[in-house]
N, CA, C and O of each residue as an XYZ file, in Angstrom:
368
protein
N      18.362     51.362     20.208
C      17.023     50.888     20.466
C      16.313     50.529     19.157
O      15.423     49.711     18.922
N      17.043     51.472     18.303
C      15.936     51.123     16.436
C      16.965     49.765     16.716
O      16.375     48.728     16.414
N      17.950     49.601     17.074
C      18.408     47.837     15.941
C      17.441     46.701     16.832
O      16.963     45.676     16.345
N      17.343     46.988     17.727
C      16.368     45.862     18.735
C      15.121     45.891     18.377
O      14.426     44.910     18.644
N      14.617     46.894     17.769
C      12.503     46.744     16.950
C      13.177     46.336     16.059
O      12.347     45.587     15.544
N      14.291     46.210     15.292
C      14.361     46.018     13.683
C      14.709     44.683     13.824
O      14.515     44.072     12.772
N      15.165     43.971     14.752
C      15.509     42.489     14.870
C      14.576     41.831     15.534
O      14.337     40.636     15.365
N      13.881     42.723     16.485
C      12.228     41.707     17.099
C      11.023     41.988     16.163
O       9.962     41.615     16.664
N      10.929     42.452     15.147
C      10.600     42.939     13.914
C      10.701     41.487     13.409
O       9.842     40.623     13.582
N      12.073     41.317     12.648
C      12.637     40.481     11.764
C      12.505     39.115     12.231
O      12.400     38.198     11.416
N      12.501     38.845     13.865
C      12.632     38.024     14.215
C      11.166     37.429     14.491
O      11.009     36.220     14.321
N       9.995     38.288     14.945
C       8.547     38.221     13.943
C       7.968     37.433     13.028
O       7.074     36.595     13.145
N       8.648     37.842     12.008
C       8.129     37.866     10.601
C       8.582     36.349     10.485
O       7.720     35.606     10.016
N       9.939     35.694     10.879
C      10.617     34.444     10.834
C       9.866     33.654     11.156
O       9.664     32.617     10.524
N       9.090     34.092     12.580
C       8.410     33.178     13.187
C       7.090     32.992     12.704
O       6.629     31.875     12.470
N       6.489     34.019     12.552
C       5.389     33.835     11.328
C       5.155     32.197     10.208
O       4.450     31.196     10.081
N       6.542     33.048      9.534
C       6.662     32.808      8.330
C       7.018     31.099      8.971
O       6.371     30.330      8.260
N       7.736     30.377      9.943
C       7.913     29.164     10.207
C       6.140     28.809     10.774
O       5.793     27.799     10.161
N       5.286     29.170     11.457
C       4.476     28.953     11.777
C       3.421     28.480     10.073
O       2.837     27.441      9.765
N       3.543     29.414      9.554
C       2.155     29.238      7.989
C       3.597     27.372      7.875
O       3.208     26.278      8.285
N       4.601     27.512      7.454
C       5.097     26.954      6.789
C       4.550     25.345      7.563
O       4.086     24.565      6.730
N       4.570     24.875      8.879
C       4.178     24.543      9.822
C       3.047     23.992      9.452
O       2.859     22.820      9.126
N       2.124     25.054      9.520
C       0.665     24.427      9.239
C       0.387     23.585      7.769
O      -0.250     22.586      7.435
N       0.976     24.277      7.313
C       0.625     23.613      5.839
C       1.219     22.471      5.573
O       0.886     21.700      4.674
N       2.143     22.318      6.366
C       2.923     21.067      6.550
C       2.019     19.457      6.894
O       1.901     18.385      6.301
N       1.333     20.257      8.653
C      -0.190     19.289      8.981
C      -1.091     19.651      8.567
O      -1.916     19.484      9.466
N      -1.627     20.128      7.652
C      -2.509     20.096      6.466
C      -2.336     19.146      5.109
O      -3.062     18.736      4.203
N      -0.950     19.041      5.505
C      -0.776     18.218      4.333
C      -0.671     16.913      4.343
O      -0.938     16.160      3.407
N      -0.042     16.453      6.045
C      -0.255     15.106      6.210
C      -1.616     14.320      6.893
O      -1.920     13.192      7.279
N      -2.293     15.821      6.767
C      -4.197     15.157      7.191
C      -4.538     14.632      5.938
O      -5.407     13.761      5.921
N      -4.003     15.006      4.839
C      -4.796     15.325      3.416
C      -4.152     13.876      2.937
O      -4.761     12.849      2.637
N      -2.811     14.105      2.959
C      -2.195     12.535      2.816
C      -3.153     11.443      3.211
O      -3.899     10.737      2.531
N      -2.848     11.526      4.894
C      -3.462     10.362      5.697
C      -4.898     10.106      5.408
O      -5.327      8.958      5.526
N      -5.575     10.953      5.088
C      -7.093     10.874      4.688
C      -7.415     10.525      3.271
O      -8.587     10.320      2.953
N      -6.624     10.459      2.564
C      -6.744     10.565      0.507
C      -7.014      8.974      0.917
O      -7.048      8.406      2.009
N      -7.248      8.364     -0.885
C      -7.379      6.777     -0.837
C      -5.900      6.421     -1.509
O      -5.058      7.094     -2.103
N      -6.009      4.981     -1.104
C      -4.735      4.315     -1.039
C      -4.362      4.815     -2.388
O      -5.199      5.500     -2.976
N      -3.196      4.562     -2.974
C      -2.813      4.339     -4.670
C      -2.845      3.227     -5.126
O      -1.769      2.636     -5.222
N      -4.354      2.407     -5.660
C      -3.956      1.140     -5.634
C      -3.317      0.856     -7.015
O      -3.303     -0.304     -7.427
N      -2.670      2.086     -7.912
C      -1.692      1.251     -8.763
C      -0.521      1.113     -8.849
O       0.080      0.391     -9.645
N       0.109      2.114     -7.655
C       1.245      1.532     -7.012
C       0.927     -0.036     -6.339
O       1.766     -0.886     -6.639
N       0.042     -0.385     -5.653
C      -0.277     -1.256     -4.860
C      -0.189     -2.610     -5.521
O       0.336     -3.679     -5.210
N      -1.077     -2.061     -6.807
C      -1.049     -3.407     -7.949
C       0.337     -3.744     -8.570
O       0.821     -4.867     -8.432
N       0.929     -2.814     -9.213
C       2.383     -3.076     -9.539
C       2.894     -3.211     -8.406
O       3.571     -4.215     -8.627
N       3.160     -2.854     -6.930
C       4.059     -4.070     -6.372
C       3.607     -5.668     -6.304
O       4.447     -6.565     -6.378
N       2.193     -5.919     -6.156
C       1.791     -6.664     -5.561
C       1.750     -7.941     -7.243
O       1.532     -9.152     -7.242
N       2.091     -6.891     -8.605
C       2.687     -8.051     -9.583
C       4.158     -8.540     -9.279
O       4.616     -9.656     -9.038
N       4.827     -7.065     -9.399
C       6.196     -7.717     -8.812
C       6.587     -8.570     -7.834
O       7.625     -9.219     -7.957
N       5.786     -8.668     -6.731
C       6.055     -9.976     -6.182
C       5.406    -11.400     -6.438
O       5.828    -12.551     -6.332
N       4.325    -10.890     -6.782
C       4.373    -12.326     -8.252
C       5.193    -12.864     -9.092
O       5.197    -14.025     -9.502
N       6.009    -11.861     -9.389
C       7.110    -12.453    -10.592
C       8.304    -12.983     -9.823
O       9.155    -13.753    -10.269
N       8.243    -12.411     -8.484
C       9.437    -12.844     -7.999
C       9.085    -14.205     -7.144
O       9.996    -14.801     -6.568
N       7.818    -14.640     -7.090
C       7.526    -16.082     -6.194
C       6.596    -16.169     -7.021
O       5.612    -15.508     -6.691
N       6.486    -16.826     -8.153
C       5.746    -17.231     -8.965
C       4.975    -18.361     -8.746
O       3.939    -18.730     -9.298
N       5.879    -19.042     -7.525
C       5.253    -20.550     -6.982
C       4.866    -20.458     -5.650
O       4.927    -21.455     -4.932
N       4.277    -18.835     -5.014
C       3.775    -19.094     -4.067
C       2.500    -19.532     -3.809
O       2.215    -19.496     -2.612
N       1.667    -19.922     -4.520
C       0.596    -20.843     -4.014
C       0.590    -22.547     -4.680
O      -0.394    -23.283     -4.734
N       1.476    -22.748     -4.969
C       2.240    -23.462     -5.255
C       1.490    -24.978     -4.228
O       0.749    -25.954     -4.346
N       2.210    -24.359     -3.401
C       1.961    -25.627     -2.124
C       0.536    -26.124     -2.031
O       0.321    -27.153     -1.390
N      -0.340    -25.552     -2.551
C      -1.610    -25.688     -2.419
C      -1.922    -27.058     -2.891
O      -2.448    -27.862     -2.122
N      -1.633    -27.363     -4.098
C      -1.764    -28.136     -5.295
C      -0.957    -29.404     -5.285
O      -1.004    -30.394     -6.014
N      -0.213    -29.100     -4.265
C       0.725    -30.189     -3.798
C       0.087    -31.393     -2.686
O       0.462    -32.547     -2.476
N      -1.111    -30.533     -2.045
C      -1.738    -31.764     -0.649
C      -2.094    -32.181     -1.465
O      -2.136    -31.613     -2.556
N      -2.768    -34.179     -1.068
C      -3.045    -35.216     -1.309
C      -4.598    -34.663     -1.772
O      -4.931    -34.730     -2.955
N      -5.376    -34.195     -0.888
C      -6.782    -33.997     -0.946
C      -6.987    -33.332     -1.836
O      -7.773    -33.748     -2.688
N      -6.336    -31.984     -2.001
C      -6.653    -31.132     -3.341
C      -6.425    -31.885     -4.795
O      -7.243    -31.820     -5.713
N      -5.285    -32.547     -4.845
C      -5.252    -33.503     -5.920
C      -6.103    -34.279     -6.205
O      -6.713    -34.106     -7.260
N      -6.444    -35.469     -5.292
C      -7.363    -35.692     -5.731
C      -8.772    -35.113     -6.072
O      -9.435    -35.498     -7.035
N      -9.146    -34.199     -5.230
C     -10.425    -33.721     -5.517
C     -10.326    -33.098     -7.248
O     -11.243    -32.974     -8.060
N      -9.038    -32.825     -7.381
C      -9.168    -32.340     -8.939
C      -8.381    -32.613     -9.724
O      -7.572    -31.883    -10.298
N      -8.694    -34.520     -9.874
C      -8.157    -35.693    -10.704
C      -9.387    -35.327    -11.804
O     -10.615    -35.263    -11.734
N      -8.615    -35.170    -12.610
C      -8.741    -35.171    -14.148
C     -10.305    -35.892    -14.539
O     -11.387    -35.504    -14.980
N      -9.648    -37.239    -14.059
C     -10.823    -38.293    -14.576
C     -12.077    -38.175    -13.714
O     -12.705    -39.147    -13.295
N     -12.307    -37.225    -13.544
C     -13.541    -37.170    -11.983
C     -14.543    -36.434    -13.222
O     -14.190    -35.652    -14.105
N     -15.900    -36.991    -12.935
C     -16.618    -36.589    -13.906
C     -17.408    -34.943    -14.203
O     -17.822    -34.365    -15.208
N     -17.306    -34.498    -12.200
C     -17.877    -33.426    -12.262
C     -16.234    -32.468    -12.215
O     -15.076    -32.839    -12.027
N     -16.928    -30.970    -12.515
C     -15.951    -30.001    -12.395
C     -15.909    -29.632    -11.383
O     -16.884    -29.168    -10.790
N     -14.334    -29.780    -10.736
C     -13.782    -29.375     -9.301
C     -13.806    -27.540     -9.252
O     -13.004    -26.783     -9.801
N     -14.330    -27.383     -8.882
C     -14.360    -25.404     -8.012
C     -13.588    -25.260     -6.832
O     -13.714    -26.142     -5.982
N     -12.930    -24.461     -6.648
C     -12.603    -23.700     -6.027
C     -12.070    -21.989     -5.889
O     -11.128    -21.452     -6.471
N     -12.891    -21.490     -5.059
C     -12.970    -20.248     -4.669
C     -12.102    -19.823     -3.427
O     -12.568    -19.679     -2.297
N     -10.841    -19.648     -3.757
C     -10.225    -18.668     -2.914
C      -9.899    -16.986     -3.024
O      -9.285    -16.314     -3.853
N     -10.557    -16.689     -1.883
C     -10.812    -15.105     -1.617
C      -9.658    -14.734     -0.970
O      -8.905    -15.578     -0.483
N      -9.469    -13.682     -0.923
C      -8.580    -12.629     -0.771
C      -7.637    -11.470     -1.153
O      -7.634    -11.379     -2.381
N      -6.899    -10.622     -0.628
C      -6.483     -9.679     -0.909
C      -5.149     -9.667     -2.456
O      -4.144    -10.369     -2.575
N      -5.791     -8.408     -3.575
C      -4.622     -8.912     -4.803
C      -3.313     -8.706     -4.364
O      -2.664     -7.933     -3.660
N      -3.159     -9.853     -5.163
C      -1.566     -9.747     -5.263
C      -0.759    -11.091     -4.081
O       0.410    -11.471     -4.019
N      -2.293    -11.613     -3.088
C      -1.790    -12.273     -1.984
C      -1.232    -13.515     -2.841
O      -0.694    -14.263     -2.024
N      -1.128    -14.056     -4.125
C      -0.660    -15.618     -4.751
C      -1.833    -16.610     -4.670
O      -1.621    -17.774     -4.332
N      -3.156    -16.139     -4.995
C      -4.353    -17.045     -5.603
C      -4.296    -17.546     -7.232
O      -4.903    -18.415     -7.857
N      -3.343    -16.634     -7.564
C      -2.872    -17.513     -9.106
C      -2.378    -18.646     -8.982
O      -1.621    -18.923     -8.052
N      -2.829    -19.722    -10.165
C      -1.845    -20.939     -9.987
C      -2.103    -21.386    -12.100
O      -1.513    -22.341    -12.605
């Protein structure tokens, strides 16, 4: 009868001890899921794929209209403002 308290005892303490381990586990992926992004992981990927499509906005510069609107010989200065997220290929 002592080896059966000494193993529902032991077998207790296991479960315990998996339960804390447990919680702290979803404590940890609230804390994760809730923290702010890493945006310098974010930025270094989002160069590296710059380097690897260096000509993705590329195409832009290629329509008829954009060209002309920003022919050289045009007296005023052509602007353009494209918004969006870094790293999306607004470099040119």
């Amino acid at each position: 009868m002592q080896e059966l308290h000494e193993a529902r005892r032991a077998s207790d303490v296991e479960c315990e001890s998996r339960k804390a381990e447990d919680e702290l586990r979803r404590q940890h992926a609230v804390v994760t899921w809730l923290s702010a992004a890493d945006s310098a992981n974010d930025h270094e990927d989002a160069l590296s794929v710059h380097e690897n499509e260096s000509e993705s906005g590329a195409w832009l510069f290629q329509q008829d209209v954009i060209k002309d609107w920003i022919d050289e010989c045009s007296v005023s200065e052509p602007r353009l403002w494209i918004n969006g997220k870094p790293g999306a290929g607004k470099l040119s």
